[in-house]
N, CA, C and O of each residue as an XYZ file, in Angstrom:
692
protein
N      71.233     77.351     92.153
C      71.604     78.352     93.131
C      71.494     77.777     94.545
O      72.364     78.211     95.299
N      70.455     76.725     95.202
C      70.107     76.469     96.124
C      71.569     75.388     96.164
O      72.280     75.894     97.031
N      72.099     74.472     95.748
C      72.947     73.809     95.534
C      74.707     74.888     96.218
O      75.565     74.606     97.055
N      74.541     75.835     95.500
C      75.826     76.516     96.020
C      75.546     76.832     96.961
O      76.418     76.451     97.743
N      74.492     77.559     97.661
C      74.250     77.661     98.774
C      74.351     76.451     99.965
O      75.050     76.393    100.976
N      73.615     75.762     99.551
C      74.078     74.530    100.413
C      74.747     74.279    100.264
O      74.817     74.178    101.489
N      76.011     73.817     99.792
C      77.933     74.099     99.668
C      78.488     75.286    100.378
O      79.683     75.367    100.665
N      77.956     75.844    100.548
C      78.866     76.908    101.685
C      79.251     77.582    100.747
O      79.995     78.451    101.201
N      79.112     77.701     99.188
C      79.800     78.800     98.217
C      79.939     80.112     97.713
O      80.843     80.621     97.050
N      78.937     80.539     98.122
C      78.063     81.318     97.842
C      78.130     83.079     98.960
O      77.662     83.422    100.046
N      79.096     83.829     97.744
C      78.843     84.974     98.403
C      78.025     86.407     97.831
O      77.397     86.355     96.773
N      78.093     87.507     98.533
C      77.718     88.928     97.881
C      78.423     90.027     98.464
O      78.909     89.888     99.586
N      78.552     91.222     97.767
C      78.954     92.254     98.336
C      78.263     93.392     98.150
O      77.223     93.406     97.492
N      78.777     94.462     98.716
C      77.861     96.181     98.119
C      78.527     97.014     98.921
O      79.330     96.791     99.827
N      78.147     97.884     98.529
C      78.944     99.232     99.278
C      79.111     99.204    100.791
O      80.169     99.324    101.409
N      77.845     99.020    101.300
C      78.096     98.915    103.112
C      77.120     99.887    103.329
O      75.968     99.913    102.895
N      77.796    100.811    104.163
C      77.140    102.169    104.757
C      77.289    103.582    103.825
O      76.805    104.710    103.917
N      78.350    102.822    102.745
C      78.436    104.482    102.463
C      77.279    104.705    101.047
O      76.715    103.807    100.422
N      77.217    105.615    100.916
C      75.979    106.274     99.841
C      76.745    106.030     98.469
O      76.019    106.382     97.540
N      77.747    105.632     98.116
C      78.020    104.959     96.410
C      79.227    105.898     95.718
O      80.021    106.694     96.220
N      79.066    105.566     94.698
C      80.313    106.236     93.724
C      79.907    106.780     92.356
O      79.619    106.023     91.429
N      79.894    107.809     92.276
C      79.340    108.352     90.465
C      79.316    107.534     89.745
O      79.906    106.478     89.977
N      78.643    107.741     88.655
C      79.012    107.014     87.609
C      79.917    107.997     86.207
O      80.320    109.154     86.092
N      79.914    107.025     85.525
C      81.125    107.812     84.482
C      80.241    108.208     83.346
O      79.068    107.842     83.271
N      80.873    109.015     82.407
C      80.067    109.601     81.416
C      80.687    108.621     79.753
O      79.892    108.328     78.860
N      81.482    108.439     79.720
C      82.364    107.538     78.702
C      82.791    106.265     79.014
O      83.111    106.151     80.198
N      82.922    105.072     78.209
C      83.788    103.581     78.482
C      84.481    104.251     79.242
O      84.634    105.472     79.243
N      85.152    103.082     80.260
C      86.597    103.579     80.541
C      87.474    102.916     79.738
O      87.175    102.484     78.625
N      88.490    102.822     80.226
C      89.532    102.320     79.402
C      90.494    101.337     80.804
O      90.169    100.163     80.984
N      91.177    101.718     81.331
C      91.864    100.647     82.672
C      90.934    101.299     83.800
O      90.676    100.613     84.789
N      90.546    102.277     83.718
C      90.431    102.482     84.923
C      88.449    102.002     85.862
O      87.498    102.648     85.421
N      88.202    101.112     86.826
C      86.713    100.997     87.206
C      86.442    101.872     88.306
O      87.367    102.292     89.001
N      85.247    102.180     88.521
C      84.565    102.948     90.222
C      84.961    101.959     90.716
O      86.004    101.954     91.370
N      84.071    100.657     90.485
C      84.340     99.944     91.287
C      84.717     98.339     90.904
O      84.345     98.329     89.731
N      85.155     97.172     91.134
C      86.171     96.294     90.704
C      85.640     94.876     91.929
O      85.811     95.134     93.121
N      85.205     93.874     91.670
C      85.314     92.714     92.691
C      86.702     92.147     92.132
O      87.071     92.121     90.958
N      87.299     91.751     93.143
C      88.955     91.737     93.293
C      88.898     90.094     93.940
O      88.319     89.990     95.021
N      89.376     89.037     93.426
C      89.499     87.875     93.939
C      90.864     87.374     94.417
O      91.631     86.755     93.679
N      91.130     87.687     95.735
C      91.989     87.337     96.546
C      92.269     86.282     96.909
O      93.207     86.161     97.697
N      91.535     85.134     96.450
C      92.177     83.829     96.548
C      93.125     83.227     95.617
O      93.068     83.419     94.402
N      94.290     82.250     96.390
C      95.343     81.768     95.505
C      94.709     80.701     94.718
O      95.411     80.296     93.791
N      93.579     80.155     94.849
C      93.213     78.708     94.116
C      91.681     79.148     93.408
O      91.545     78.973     92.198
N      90.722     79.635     94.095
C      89.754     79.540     93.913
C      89.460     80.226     93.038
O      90.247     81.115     92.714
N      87.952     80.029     92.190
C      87.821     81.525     90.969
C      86.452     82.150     91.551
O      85.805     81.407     92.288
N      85.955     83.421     91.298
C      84.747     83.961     91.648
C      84.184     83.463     90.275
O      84.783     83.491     89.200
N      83.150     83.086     90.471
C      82.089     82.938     89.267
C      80.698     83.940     89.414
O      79.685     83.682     90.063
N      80.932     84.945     88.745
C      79.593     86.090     88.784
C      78.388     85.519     88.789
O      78.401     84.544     88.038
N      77.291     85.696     89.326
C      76.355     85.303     88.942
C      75.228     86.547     88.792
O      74.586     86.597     87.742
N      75.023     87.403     89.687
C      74.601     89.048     89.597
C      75.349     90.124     89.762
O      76.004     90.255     90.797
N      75.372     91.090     88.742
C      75.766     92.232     89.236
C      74.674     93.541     88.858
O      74.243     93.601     87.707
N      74.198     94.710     90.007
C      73.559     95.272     90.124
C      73.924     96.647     90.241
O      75.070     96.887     90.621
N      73.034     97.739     89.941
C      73.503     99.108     90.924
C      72.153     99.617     90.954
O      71.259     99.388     90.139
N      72.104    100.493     92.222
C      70.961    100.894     92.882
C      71.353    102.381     92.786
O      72.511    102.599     93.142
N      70.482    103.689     92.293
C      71.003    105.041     92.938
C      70.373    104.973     93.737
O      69.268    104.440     93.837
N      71.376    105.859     94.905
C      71.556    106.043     96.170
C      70.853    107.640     96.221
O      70.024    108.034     97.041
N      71.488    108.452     95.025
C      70.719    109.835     95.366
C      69.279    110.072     94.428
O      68.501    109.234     93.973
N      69.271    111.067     94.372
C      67.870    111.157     93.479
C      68.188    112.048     92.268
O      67.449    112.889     91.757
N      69.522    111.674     91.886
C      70.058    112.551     90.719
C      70.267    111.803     89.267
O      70.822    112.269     88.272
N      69.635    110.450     89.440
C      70.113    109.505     87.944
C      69.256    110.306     87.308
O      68.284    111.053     87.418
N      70.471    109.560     86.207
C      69.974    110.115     84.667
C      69.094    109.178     84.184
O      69.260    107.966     84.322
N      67.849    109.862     83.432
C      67.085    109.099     82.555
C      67.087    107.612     81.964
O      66.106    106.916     81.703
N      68.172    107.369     81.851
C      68.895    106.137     81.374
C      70.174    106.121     81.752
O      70.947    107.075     81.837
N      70.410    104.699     82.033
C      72.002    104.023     82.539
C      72.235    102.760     82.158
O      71.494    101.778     82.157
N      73.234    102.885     81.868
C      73.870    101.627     81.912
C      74.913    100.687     82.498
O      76.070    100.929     82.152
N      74.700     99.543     83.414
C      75.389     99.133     83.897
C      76.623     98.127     83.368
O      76.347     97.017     82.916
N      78.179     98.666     83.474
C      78.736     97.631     82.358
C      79.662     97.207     83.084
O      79.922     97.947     84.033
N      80.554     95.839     82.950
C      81.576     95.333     83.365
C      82.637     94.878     82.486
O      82.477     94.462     81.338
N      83.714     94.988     83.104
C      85.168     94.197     82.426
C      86.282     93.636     83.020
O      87.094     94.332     83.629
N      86.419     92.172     82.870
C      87.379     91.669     83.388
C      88.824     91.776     82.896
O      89.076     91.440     81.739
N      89.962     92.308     83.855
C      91.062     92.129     84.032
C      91.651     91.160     82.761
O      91.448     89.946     82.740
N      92.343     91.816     81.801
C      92.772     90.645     80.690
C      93.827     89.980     81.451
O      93.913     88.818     81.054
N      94.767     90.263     82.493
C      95.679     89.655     82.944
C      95.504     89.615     84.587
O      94.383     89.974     84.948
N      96.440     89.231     85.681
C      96.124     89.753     87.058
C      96.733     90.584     87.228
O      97.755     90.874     86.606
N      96.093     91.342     88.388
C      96.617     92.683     89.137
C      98.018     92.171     89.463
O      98.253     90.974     89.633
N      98.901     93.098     89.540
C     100.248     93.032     89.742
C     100.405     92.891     91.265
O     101.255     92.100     91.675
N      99.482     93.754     92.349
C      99.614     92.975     93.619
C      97.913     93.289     93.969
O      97.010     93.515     93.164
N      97.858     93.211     95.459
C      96.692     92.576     95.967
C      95.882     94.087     95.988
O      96.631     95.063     96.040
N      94.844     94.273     95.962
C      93.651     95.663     95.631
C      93.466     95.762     96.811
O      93.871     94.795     97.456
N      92.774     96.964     97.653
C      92.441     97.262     98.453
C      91.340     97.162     99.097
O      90.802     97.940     98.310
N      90.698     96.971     99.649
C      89.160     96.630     99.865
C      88.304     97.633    100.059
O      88.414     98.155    101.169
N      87.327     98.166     99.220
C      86.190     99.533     99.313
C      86.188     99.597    101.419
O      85.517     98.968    102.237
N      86.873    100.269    101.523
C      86.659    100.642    103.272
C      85.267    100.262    103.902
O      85.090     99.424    104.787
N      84.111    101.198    103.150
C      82.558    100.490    103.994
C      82.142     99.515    103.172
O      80.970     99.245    103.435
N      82.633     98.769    102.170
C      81.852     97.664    101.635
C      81.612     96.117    103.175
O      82.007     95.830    104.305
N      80.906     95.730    102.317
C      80.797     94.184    102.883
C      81.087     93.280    102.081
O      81.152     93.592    100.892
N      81.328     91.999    102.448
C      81.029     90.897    101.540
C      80.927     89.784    102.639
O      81.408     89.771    103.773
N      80.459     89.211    102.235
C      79.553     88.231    103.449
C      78.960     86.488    102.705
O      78.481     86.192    101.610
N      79.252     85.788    103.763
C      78.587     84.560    102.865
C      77.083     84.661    102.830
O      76.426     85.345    103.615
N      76.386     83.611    101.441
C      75.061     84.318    101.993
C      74.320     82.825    103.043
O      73.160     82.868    103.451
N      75.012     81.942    103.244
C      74.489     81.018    103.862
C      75.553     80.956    105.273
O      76.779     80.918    105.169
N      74.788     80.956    106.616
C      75.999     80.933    107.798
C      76.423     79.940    108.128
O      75.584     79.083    108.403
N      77.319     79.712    108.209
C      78.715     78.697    108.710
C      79.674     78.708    107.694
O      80.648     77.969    107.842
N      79.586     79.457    106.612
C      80.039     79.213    105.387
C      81.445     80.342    105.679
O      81.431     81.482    106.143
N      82.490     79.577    105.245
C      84.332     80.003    105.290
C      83.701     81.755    104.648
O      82.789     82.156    103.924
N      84.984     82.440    105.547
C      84.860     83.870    104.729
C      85.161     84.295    103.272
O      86.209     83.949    102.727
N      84.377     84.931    102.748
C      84.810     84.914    101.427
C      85.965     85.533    101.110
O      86.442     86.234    102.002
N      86.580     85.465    100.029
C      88.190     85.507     99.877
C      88.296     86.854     98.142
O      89.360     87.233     97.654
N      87.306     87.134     97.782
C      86.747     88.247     96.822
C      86.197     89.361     97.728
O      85.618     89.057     98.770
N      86.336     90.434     97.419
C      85.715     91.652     97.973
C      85.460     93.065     96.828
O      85.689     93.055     95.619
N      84.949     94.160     97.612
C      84.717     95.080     96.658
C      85.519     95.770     96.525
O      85.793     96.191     97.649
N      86.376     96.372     95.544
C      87.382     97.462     95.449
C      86.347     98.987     95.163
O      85.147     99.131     95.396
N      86.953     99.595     94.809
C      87.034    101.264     94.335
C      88.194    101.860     93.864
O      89.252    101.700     94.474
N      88.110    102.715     92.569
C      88.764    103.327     91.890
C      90.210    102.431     91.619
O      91.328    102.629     92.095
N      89.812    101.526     90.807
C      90.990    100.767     90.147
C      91.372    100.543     88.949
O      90.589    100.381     88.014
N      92.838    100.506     88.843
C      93.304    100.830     87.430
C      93.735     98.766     87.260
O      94.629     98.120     87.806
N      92.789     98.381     86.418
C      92.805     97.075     86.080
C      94.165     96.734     85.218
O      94.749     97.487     84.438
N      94.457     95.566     85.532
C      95.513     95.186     84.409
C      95.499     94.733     83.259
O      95.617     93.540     82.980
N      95.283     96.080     82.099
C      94.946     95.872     80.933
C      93.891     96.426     80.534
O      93.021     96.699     81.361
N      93.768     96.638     79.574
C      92.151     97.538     79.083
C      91.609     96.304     78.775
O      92.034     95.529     77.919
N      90.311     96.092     79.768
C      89.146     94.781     79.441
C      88.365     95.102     78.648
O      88.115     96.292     78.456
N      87.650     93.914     77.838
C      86.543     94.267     76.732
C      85.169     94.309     77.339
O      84.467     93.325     77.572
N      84.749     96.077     77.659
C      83.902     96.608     78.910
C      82.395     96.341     77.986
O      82.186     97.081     77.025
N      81.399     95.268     78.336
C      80.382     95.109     78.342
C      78.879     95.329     78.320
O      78.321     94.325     78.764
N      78.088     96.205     77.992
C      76.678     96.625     78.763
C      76.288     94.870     79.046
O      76.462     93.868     78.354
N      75.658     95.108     80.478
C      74.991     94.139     80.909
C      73.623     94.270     81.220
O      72.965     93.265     80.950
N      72.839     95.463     81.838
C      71.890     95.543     82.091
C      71.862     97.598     81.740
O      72.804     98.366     81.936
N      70.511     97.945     81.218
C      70.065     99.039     81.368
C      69.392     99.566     82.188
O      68.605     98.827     82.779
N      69.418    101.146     82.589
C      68.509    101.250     83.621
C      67.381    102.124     83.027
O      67.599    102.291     81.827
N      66.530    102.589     83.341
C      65.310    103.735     83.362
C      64.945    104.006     84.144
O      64.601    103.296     85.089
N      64.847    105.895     83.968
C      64.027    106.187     85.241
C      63.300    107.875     84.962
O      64.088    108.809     85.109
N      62.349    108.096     84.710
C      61.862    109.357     84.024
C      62.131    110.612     84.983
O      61.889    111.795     84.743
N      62.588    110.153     85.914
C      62.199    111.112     87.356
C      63.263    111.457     88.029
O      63.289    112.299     88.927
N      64.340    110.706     87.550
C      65.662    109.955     88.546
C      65.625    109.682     90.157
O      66.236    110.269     91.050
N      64.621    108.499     90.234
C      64.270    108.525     91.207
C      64.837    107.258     92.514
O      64.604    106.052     92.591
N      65.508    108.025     93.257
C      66.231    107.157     93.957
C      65.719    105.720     94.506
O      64.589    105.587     94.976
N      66.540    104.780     94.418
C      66.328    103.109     94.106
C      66.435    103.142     93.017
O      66.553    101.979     92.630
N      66.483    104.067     91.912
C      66.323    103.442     90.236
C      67.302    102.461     90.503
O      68.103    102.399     91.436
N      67.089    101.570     89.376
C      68.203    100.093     89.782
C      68.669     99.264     88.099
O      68.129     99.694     87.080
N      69.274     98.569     88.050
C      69.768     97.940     87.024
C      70.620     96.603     87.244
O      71.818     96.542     87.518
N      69.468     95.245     87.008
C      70.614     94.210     87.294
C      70.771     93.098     86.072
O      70.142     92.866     85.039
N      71.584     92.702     86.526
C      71.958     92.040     85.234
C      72.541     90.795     86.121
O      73.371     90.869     87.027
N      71.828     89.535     85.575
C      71.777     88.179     85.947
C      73.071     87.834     85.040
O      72.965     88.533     84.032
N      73.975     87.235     84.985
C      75.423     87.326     84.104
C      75.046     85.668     84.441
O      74.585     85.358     83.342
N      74.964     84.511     85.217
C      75.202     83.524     85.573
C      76.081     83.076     85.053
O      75.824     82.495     83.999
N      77.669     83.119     85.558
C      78.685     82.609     85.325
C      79.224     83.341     84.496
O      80.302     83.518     85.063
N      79.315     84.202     83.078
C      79.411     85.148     82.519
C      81.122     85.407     82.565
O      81.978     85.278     81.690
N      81.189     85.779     83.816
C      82.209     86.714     83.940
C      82.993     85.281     85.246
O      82.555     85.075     86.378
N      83.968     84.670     84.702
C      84.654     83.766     85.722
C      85.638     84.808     86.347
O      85.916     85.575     85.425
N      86.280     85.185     87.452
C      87.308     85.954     87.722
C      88.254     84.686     88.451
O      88.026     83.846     89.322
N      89.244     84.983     87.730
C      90.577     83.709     88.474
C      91.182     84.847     89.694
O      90.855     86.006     89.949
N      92.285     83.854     90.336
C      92.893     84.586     91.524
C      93.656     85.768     91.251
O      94.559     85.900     90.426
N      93.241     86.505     91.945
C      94.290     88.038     91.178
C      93.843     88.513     90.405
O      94.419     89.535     90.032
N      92.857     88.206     89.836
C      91.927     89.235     88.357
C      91.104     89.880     89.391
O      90.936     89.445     90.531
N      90.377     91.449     88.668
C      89.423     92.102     88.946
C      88.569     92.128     88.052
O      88.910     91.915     86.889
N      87.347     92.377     88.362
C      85.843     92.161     87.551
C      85.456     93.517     87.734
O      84.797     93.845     88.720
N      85.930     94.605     86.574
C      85.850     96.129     86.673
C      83.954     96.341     86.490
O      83.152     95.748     85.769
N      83.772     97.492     87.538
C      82.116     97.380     87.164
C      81.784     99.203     87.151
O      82.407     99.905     87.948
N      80.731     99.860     86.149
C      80.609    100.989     86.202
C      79.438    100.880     85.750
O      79.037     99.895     85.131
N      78.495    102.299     86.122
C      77.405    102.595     85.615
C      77.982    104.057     84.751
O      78.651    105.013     85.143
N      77.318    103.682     83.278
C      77.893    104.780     82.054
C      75.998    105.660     81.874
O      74.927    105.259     81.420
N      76.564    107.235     82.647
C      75.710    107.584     82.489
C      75.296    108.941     81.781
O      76.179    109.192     80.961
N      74.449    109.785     81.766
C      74.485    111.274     80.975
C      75.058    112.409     81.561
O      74.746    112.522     82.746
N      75.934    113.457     81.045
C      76.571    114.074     81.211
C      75.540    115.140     82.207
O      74.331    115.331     82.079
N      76.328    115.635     83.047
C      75.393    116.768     83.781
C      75.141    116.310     84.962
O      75.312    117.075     85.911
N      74.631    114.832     85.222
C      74.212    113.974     86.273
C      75.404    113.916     86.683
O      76.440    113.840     86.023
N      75.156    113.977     88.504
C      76.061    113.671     89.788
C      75.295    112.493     90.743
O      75.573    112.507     91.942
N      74.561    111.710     90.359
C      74.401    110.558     90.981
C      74.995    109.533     91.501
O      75.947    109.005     90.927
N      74.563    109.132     92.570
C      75.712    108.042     93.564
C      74.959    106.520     93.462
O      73.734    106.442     93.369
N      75.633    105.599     93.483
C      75.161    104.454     92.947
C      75.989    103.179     94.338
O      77.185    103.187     94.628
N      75.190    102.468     94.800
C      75.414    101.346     95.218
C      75.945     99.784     94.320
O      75.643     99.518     93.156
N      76.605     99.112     95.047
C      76.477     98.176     93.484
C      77.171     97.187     94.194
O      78.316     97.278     94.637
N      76.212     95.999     94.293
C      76.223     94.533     94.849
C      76.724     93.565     93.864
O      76.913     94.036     92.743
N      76.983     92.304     94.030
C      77.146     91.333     93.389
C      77.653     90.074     94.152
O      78.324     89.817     95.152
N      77.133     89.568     93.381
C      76.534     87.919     93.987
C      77.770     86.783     93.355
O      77.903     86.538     92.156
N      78.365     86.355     94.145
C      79.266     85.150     92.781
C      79.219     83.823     93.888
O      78.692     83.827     95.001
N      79.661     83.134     93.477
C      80.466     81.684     94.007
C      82.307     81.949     94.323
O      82.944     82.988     94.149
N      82.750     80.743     94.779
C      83.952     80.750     95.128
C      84.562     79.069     94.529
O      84.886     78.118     95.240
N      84.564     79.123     93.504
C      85.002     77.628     93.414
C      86.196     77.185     92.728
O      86.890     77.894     91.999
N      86.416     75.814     93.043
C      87.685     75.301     92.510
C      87.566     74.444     91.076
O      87.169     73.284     90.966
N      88.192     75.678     89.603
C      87.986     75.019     88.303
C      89.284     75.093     87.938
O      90.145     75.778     88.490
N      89.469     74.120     86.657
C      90.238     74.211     85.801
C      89.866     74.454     84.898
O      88.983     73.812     84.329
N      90.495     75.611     84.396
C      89.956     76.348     82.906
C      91.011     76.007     81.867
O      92.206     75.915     82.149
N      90.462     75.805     80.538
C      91.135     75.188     79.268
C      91.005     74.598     79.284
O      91.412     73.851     78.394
């Protein structure tokens, strides 16, 4: 990790300012809350964390945080979550070229994952759930990396949700 960092590779994102996005009660199927979207023509995001934090004090007992990558690329370029960030995490380092989406219909139904569980007896805001993927999930240029927290019916909880990748230049196959 210290290595990408010292390469200038090394980014993260999260919501920003705003207080988060529900979570869902069922898989989805195309559609994510929220989606890291890799906007570069060459480079691939390589996941290394993905997390979610509730924001309100309404989680459910248990959650689960799951992801799915894009079986094909987005047909054009995603929009960027309005208050997200994404930021290098070392300074001088080129802007990152991945960002956070919201409410996206991926191209293709991805094979959607549990990565990390959450608990929380109380639903007590910060409950959190991360899941260390290291490399896991490669996203090429134009793919999205669909991400949701699948939670219990009844619950209206708002969820933050960061993630950590690289930006690098592979050849895959």
């Amino acid at each position: 990790m210290a290595e990408l960092a010292r390469a200038r590779v090394l980014y993260g994102c999260n919501n920003g300012s705003a207080l988060g996005l529900g979570d869902v009660e069922a898989i989805p199927t195309t559609t994510a809350s929220y989606a890291l979207y890799n906007a570069s023509a060459t480079k691939h995001a390589v996941v290394i964390k993905i997390a979610a934090t509730a924001t309100t004090v309404t989680a459910a007992p248990e959650f689960a945080l799951i992801a799915g990558l894009s079986p094909t690329a987005q047909a054009s370029a995603e929009t960027k979550y309005a208050n997200s960030l994404a930021l290098a995490i070392t300074p001088g380092s080129p802007a990152p070229e991945s960002y956070l989406t919201d409410a996206v219909t991926l191209a293709g139904t991805p094979l959607w994952m549990t990565i990390a569980k959450g608990e929380t007896a109380t639903g007590l805001l910060g409950s959190a759930a991360v899941a260390w993927v290291n490399g896991m999930f490669i996203v090429p240029p134009s793919f999205a990396l669909g991400i949701d927290v699948l939670g219990s019916a009844g619950t209206t909880p708002l969820w933050d949700v960061d993630v950590l990748w690289a930006e690098l230049d592979l050849t895959l196959g």
